[in-house]
TIRO-2110 file (N, C-alpha, C; in Angstrom, 1 decimal):
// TIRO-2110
-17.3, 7.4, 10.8, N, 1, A
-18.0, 6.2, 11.3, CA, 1, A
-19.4, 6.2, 10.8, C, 1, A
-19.6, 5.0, 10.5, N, 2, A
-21.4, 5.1, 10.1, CA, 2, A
-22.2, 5.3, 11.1, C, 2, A
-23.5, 5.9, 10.7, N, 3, A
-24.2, 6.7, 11.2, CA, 3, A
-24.8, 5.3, 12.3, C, 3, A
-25.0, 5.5, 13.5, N, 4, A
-25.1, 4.7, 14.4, CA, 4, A
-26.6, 4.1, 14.6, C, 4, A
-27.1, 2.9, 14.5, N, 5, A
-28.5, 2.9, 14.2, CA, 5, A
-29.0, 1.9, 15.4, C, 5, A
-30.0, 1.7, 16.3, N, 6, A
-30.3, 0.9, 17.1, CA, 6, A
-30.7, -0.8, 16.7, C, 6, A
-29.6, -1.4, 17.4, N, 7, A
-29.6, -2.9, 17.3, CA, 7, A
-30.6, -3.7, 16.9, C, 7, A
-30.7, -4.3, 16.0, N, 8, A
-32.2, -4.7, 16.1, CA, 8, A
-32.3, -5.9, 17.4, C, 8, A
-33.4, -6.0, 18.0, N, 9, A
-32.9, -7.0, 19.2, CA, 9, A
-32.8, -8.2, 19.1, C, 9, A
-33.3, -8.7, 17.8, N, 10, A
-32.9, -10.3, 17.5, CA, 10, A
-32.0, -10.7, 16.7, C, 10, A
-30.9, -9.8, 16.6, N, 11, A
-29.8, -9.8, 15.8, CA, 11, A
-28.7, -8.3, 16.4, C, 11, A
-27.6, -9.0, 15.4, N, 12, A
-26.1, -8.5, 16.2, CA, 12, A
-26.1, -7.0, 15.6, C, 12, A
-25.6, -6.1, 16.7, N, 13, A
-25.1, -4.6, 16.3, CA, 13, A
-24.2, -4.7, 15.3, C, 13, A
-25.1, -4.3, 14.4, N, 14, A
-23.7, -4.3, 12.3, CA, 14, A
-23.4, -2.5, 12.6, C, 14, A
-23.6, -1.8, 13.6, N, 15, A
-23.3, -0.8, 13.1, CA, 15, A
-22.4, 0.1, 12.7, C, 15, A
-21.0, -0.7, 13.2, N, 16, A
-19.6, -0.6, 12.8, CA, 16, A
-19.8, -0.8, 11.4, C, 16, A
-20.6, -1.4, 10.5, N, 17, A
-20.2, -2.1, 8.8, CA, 17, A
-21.1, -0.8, 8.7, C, 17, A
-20.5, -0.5, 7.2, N, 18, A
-21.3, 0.6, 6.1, CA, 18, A
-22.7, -0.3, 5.8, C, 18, A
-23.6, 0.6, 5.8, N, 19, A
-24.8, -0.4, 5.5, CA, 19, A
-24.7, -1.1, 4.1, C, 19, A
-24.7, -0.6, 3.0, N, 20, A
-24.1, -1.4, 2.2, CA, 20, A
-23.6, -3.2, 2.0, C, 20, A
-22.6, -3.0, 3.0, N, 21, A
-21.8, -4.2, 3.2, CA, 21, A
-22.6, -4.8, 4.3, C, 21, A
-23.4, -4.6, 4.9, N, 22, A
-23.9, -5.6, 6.2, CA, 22, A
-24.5, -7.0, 5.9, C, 22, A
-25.1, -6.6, 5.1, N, 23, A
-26.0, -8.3, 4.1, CA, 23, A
-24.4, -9.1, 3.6, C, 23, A
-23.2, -8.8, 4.0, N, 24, A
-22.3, -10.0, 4.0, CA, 24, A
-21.4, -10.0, 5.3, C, 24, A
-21.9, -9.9, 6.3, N, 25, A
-21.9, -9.8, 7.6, CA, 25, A
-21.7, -11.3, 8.2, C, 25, A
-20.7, -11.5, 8.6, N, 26, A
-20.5, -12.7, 8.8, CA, 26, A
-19.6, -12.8, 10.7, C, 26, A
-19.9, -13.8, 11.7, N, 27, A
-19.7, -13.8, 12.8, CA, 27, A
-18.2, -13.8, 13.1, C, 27, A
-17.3, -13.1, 13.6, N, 28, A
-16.0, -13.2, 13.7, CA, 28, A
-15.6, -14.5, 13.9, C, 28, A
-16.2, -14.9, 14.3, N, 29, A
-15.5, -16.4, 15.3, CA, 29, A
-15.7, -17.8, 13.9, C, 29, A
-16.4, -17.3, 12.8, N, 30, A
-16.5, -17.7, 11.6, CA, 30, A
-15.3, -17.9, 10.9, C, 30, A
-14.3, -16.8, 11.5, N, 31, A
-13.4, -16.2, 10.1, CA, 31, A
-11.9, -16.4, 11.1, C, 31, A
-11.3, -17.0, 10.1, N, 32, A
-9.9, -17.7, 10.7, CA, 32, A
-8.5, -16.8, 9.8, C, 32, A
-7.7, -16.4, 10.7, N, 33, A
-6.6, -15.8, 10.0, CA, 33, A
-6.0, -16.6, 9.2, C, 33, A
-5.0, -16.4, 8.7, N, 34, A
-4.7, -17.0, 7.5, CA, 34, A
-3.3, -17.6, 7.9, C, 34, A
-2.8, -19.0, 8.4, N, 35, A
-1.5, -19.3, 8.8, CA, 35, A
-0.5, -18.9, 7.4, C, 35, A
-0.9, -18.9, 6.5, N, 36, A
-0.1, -18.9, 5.4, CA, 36, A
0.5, -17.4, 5.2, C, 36, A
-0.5, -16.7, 5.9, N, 37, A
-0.4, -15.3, 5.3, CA, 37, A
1.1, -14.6, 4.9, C, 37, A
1.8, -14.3, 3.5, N, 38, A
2.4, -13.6, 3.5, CA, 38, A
3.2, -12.6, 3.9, C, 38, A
2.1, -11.5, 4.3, N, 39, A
2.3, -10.5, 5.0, CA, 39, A
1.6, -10.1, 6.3, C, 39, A
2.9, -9.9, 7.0, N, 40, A
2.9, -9.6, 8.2, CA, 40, A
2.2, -8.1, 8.7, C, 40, A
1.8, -8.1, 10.2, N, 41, A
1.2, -6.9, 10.4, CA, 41, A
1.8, -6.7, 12.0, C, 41, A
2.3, -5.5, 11.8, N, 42, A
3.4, -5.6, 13.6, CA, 42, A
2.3, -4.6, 14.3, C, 42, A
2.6, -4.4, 15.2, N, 43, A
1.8, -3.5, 16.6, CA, 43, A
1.0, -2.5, 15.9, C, 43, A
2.1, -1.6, 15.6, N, 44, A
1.8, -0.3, 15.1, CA, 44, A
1.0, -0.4, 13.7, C, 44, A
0.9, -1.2, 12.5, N, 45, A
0.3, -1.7, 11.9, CA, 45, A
-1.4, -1.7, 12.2, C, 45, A
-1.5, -2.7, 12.5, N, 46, A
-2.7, -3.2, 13.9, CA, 46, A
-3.4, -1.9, 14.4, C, 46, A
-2.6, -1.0, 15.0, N, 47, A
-2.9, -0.1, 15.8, CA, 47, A
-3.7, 1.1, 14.7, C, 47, A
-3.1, 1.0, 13.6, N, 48, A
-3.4, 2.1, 12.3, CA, 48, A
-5.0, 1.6, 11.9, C, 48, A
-4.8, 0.1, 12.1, N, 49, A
-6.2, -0.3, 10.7, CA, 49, A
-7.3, -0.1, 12.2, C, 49, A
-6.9, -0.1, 13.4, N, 50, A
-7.9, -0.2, 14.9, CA, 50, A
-8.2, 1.4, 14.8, C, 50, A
-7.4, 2.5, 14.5, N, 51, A
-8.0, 3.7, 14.5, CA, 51, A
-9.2, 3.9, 13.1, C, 51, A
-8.3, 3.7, 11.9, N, 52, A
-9.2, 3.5, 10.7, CA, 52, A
-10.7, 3.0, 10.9, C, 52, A
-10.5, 1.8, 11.7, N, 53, A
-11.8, 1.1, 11.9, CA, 53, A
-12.6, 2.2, 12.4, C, 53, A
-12.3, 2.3, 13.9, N, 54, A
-12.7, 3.2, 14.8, CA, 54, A
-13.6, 4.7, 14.5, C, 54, A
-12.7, 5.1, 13.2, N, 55, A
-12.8, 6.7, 13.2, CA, 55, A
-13.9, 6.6, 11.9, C, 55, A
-13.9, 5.3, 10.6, N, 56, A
-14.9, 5.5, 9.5, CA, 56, A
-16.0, 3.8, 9.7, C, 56, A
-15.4, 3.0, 10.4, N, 57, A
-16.3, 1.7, 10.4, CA, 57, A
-15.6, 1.0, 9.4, C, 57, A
-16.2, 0.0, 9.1, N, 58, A
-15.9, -1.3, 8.1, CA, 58, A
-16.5, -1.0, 6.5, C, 58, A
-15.3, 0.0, 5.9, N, 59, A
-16.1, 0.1, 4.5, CA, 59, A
-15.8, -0.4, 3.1, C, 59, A
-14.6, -2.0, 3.7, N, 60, A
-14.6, -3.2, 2.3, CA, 60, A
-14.4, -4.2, 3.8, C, 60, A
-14.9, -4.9, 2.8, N, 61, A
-15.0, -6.7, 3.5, CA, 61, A
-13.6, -7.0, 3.0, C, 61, A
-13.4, -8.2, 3.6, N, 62, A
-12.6, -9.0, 3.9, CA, 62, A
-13.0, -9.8, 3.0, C, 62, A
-11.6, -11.1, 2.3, N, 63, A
-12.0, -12.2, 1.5, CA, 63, A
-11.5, -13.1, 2.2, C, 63, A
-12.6, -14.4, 2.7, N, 64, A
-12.1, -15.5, 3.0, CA, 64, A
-12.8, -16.2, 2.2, C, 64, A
-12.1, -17.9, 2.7, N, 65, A
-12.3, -18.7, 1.9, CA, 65, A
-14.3, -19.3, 2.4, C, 65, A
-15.0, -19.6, 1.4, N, 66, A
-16.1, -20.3, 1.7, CA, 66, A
-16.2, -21.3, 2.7, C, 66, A
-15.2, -22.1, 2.6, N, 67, A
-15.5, -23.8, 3.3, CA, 67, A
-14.9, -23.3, 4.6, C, 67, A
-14.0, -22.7, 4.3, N, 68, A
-13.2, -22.5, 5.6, CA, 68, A
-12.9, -21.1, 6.6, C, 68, A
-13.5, -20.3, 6.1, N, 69, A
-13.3, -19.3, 6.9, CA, 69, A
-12.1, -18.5, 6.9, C, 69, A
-10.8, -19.3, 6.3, N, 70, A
-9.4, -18.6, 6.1, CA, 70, A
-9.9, -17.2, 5.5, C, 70, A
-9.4, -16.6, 6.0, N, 71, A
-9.2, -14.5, 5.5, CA, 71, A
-7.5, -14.7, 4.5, C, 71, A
-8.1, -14.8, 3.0, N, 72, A
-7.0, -14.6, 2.1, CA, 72, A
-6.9, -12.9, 2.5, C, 72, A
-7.7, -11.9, 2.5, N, 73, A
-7.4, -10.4, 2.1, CA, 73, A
-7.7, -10.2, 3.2, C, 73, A
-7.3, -9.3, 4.0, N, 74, A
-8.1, -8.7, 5.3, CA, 74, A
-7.2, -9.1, 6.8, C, 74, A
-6.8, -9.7, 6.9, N, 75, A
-6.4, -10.0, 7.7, CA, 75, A
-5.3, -9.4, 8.9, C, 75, A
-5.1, -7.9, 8.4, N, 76, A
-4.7, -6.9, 9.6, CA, 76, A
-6.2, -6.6, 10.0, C, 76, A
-7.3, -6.3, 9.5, N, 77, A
-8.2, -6.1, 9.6, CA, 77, A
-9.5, -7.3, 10.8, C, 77, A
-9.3, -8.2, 9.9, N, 78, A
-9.2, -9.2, 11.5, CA, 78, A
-9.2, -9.3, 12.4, C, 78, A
-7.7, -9.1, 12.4, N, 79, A
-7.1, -9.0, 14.4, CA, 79, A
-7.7, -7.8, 14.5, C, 79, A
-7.3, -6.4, 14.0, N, 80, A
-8.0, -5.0, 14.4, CA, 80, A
-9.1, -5.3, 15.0, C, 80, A
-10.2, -5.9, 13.9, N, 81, A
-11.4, -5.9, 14.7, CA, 81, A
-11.8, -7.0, 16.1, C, 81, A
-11.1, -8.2, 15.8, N, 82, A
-11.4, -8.2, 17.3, CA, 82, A
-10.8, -7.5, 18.6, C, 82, A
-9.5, -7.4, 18.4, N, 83, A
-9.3, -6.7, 19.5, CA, 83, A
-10.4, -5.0, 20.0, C, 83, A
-10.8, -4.4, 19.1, N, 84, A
-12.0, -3.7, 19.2, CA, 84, A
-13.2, -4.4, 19.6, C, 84, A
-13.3, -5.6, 19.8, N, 85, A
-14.7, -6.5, 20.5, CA, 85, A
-15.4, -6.6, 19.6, C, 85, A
-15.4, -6.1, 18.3, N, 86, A
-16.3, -6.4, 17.5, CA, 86, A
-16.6, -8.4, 17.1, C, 86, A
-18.3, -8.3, 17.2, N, 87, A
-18.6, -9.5, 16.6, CA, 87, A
-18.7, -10.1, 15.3, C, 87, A
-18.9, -9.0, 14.5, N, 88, A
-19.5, -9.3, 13.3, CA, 88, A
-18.0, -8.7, 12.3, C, 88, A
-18.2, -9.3, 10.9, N, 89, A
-17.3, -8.5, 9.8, CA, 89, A
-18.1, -8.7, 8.4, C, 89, A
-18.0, -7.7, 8.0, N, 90, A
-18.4, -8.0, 6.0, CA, 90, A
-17.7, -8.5, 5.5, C, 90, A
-17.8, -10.0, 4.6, N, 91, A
-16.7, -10.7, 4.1, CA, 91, A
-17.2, -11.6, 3.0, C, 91, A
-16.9, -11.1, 2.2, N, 92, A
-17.1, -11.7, 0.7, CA, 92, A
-16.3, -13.3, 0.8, C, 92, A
-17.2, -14.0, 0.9, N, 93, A
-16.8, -15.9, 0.7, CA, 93, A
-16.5, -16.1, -0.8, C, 93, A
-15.4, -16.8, -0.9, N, 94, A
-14.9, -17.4, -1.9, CA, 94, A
-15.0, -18.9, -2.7, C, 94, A
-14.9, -19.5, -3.0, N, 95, A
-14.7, -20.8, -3.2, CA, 95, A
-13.6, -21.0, -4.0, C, 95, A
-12.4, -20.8, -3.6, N, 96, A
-11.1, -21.1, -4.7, CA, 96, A
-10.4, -22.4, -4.0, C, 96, A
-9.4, -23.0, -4.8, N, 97, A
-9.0, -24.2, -4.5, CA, 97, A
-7.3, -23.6, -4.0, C, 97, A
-6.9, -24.2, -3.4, N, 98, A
-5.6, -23.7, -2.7, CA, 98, A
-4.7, -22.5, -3.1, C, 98, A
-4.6, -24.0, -4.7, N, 99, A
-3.6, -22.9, -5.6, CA, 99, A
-3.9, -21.6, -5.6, C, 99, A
-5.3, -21.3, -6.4, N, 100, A
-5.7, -20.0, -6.6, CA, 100, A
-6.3, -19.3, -5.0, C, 100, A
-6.6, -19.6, -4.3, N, 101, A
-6.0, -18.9, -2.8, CA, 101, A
-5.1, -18.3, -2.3, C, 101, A
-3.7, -19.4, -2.4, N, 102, A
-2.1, -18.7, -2.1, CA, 102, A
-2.1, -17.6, -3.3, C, 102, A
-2.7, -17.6, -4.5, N, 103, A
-2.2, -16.8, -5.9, CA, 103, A
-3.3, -15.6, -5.5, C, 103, A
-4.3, -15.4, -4.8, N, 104, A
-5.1, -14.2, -4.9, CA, 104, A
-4.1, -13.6, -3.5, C, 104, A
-4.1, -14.2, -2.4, N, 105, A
-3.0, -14.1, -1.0, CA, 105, A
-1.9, -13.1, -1.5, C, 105, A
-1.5, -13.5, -2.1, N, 106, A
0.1, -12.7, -2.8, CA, 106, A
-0.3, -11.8, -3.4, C, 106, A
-1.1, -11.8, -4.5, N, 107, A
-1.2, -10.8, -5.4, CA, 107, A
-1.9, -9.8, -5.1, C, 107, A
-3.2, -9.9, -3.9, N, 108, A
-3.3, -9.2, -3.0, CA, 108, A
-2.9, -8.2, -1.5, C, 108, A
-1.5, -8.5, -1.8, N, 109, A
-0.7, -7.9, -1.0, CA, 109, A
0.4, -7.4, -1.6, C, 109, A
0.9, -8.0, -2.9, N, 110, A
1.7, -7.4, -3.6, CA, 110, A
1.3, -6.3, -4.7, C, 110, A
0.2, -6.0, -4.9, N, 111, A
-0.2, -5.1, -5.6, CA, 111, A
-0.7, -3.8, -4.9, C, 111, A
-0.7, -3.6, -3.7, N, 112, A
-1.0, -2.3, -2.7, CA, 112, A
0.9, -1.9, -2.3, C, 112, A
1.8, -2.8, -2.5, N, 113, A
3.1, -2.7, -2.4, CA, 113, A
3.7, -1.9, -3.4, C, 113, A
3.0, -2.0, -4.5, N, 114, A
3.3, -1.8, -6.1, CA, 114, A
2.8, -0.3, -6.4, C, 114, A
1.6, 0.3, -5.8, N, 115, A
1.5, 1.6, -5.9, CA, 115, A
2.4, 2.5, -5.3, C, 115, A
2.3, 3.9, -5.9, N, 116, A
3.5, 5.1, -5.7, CA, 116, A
2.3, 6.1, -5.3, C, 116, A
3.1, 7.4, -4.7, N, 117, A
2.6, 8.2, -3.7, CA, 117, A
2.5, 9.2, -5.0, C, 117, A
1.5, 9.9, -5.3, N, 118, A
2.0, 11.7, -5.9, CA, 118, A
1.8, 13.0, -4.9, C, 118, A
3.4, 12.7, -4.9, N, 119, A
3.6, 13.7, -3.6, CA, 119, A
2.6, 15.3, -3.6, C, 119, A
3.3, 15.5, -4.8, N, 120, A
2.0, 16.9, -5.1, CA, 120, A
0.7, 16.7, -4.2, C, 120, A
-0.1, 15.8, -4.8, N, 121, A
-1.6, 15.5, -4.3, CA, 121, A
-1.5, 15.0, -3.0, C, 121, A
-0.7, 14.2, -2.2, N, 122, A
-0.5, 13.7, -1.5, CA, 122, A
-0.7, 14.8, 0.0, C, 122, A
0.6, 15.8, -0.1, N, 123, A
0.5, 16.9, 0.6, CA, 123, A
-0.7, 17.9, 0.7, C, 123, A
-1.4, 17.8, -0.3, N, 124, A
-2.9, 18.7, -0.5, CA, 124, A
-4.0, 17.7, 0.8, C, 124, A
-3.7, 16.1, 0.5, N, 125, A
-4.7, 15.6, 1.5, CA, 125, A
-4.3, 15.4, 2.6, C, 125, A
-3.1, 15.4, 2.9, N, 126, A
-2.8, 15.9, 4.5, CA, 126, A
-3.0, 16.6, 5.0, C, 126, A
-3.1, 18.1, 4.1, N, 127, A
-3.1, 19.2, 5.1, CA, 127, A
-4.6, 19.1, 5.2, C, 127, A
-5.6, 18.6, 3.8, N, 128, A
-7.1, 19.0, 4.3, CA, 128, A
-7.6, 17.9, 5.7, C, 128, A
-6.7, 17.1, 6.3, N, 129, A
-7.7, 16.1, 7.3, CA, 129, A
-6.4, 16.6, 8.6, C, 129, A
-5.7, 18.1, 8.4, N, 130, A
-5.2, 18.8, 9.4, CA, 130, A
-6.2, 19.4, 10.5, C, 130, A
-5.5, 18.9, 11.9, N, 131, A
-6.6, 19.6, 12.9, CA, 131, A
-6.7, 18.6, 13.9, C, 131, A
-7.2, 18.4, 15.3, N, 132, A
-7.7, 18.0, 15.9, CA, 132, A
-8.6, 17.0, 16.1, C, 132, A
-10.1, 16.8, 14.6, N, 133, A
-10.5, 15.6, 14.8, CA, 133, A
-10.2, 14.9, 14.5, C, 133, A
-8.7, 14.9, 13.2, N, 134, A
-8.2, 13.7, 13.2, CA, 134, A
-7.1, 13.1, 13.6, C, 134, A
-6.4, 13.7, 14.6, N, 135, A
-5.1, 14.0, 15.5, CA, 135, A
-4.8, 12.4, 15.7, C, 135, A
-5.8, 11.6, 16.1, N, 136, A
-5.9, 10.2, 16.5, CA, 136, A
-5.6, 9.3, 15.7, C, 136, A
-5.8, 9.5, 15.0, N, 137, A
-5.8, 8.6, 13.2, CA, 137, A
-4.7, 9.5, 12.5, C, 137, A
-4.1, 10.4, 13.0, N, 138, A
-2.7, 11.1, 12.4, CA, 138, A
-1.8, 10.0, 13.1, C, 138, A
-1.9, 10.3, 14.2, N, 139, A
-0.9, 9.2, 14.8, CA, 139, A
-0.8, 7.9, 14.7, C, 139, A
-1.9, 7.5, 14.6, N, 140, A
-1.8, 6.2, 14.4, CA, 140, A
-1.6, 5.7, 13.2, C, 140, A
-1.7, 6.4, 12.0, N, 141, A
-1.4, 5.9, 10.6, CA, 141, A
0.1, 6.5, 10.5, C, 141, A
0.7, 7.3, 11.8, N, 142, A
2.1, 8.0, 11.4, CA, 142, A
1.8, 9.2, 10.5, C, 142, A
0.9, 9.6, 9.9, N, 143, A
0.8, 10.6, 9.0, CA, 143, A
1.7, 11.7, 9.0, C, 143, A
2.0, 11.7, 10.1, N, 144, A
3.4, 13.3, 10.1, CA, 144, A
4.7, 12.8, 9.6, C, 144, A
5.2, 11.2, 10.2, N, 145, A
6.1, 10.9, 9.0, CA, 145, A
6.0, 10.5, 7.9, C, 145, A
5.2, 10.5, 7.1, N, 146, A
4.2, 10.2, 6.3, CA, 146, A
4.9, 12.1, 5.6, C, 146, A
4.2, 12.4, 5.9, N, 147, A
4.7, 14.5, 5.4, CA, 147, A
6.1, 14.7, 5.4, C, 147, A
6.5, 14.1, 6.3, N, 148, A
8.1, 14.9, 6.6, CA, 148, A
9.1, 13.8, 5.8, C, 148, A
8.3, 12.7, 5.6, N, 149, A
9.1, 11.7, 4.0, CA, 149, A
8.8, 12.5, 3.2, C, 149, A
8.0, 12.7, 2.6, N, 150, A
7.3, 13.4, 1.2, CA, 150, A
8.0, 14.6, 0.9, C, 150, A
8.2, 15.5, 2.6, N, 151, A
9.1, 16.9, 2.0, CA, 151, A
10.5, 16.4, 2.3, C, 151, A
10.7, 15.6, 2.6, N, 152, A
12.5, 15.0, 2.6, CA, 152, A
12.6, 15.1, 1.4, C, 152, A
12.2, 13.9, 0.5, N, 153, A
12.2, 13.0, -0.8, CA, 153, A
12.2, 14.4, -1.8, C, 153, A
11.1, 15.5, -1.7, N, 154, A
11.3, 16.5, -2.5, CA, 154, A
12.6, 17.4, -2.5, C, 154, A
12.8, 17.5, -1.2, N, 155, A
14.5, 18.3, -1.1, CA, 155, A
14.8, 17.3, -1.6, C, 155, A
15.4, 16.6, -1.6, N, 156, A
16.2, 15.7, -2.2, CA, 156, A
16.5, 15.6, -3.7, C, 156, A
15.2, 15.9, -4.1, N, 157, A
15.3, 15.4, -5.8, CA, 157, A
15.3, 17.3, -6.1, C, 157, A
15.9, 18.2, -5.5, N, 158, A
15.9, 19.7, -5.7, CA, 158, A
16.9, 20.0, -5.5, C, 158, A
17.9, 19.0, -4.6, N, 159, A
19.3, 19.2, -4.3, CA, 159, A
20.2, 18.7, -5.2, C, 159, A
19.4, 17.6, -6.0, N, 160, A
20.5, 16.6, -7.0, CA, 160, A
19.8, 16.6, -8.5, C, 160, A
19.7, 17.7, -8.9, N, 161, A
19.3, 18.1, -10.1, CA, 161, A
20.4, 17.4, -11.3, C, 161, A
19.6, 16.9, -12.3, N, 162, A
20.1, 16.1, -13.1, CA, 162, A
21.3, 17.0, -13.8, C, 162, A
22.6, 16.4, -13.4, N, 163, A
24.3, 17.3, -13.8, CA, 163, A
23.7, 17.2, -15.6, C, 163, A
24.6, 18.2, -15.9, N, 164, A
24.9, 19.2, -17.1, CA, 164, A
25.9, 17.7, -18.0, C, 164, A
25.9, 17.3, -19.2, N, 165, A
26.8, 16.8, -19.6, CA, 165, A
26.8, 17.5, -21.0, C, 165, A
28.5, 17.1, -21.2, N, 166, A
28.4, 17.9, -22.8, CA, 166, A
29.4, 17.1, -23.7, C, 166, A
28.6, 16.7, -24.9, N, 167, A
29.4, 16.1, -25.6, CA, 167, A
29.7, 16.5, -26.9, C, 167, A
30.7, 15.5, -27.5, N, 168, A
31.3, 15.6, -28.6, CA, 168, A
30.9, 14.5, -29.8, C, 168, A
30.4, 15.4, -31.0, N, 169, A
30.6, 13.9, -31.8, CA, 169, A
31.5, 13.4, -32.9, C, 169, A
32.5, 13.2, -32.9, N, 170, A
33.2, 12.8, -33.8, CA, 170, A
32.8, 11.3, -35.1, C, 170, A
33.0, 11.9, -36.3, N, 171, A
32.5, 11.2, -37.3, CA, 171, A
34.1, 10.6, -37.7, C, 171, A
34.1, 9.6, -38.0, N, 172, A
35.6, 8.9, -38.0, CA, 172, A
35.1, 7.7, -39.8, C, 172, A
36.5, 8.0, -40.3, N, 173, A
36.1, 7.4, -41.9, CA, 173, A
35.9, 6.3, -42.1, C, 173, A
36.3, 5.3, -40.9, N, 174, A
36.7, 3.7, -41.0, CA, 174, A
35.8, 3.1, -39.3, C, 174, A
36.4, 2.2, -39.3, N, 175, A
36.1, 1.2, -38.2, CA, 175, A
37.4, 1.1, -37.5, C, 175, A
38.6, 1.4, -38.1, N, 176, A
39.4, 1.3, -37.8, CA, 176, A
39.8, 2.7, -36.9, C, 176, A
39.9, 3.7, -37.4, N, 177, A
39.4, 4.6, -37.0, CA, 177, A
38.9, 5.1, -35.8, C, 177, A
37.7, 4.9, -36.2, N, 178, A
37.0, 4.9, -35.1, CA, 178, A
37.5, 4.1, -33.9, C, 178, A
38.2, 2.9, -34.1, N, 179, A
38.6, 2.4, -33.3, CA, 179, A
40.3, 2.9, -32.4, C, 179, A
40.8, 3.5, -32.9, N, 180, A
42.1, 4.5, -32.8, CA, 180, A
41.7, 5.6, -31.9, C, 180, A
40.6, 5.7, -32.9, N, 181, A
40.1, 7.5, -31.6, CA, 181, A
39.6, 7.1, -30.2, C, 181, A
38.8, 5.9, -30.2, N, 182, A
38.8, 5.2, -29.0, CA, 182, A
39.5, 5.2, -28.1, C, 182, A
40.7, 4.6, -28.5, N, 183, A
41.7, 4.0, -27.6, CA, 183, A
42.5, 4.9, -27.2, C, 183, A
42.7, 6.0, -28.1, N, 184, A
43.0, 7.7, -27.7, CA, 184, A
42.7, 8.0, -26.3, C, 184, A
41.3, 8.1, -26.6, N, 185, A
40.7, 8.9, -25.6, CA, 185, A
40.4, 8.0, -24.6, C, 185, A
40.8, 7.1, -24.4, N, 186, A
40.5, 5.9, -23.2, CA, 186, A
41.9, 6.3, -23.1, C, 186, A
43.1, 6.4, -23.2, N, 187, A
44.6, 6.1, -22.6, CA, 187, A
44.3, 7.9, -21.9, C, 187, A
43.7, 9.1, -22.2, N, 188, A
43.1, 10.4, -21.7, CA, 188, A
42.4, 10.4, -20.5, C, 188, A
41.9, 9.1, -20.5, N, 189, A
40.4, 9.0, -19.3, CA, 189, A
39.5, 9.7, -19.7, C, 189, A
39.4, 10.0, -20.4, N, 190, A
38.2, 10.8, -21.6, CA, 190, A
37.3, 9.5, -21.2, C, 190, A
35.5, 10.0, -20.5, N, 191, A
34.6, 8.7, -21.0, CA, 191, A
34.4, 9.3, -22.5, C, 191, A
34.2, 8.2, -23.4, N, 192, A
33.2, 7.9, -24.6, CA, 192, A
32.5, 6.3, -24.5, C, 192, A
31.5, 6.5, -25.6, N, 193, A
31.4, 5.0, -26.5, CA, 193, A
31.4, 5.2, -27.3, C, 193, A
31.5, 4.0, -28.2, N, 194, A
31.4, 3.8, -29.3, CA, 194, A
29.9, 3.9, -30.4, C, 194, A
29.7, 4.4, -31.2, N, 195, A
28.0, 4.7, -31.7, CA, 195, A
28.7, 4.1, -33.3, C, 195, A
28.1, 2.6, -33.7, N, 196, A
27.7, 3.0, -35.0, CA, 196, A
26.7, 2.7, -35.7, C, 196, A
26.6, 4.0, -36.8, N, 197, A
25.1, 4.0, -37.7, CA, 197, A
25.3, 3.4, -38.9, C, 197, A
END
């Protein structure tokens, strides 16, 4: 969580935002979710990005639109933060015209879809945020099934080790040939194909 600093009294407690991000600090009640939004965010969802919040503060803004306040990016982030009572959010304003709105909308949700796990590294950083202070933010991000996929998926790819095949190559004088020995060993149930160079 950022280091907690006293309010100034003529302006809103930003202490939840990384100081960094505070100079785009904008009033919740500014910033409108996104009816269009692609992707969905269910309870448990919600409840992940409300610990996240909780446990480090607000350390990327949100993209909404300039004119309008729509949240194209951010938008589990959003609801998180109000239901945490927070007033304020850091949110980089836009000015894009629909098209290019719905097109950053998507592509910013399909490209965090698009990344892969390395389980190796993966299991190294679970075990280092093992323990107690972050027992809260374990649960709520699911982290343990999170581990217990990672060492499933590894049995798995230990148990079905790529089978042994062994082939044959036969050099045949013709096309013809080649096509006879084919049909051979297809009337055998022999698999082959055909290869020519």
């Amino acid at each position: 969580m950022p280091k907690k600093q006293p309010a100034k009294p003529d302006g809103p407690d930003l202490s939840h935002i990384v100081e960094d991000l505070r100079p785009l600090a904008v009033a919740i009640d500014k910033l409108k979710p996104n009816p269009k939004n692609p992707q969905t965010h269910d309870e448990q969802s919600i409840r992940g990005i409300m610990a996240s919040l909780t446990e480090f503060g607000q350390c990327k803004p949100v993209v909404a639109l300039a004119d309008t306040g729509v949240v194209l990016a951010g938008n589990g982030t959003l609801e998180a933060a109000q239901r945490l009572g927070w007033t304020h959010l850091a949110a980089v304003r836009v000015a894009h015209d629909q098209a290019t709105a719905t097109g950053y909308a998507i592509a910013d949700n399909r490209t965090a879809q698009l990344a892969a796990w390395n389980h190796e590294l993966l299991q190294e950083l679970l075990a280092e945020i093992d323990g107690d202070h972050y027992a809260g933010l374990a649960d709520a991000l699911l982290l343990k099934e999170l581990r217990d996929q990672v060492k499933s998926e590894e049995a798995e790819a230990a148990d079905d080790p790529v089978p042994e095949t062994f082939e044959v190559i036969v050099t045949c004088k013709d096309e013809a040939d080649q096509k006879a020995f084919y049909e051979a060993m297809q009337k055998e149930n022999r698999q082959c194909r055909l290869l020519t160079l």
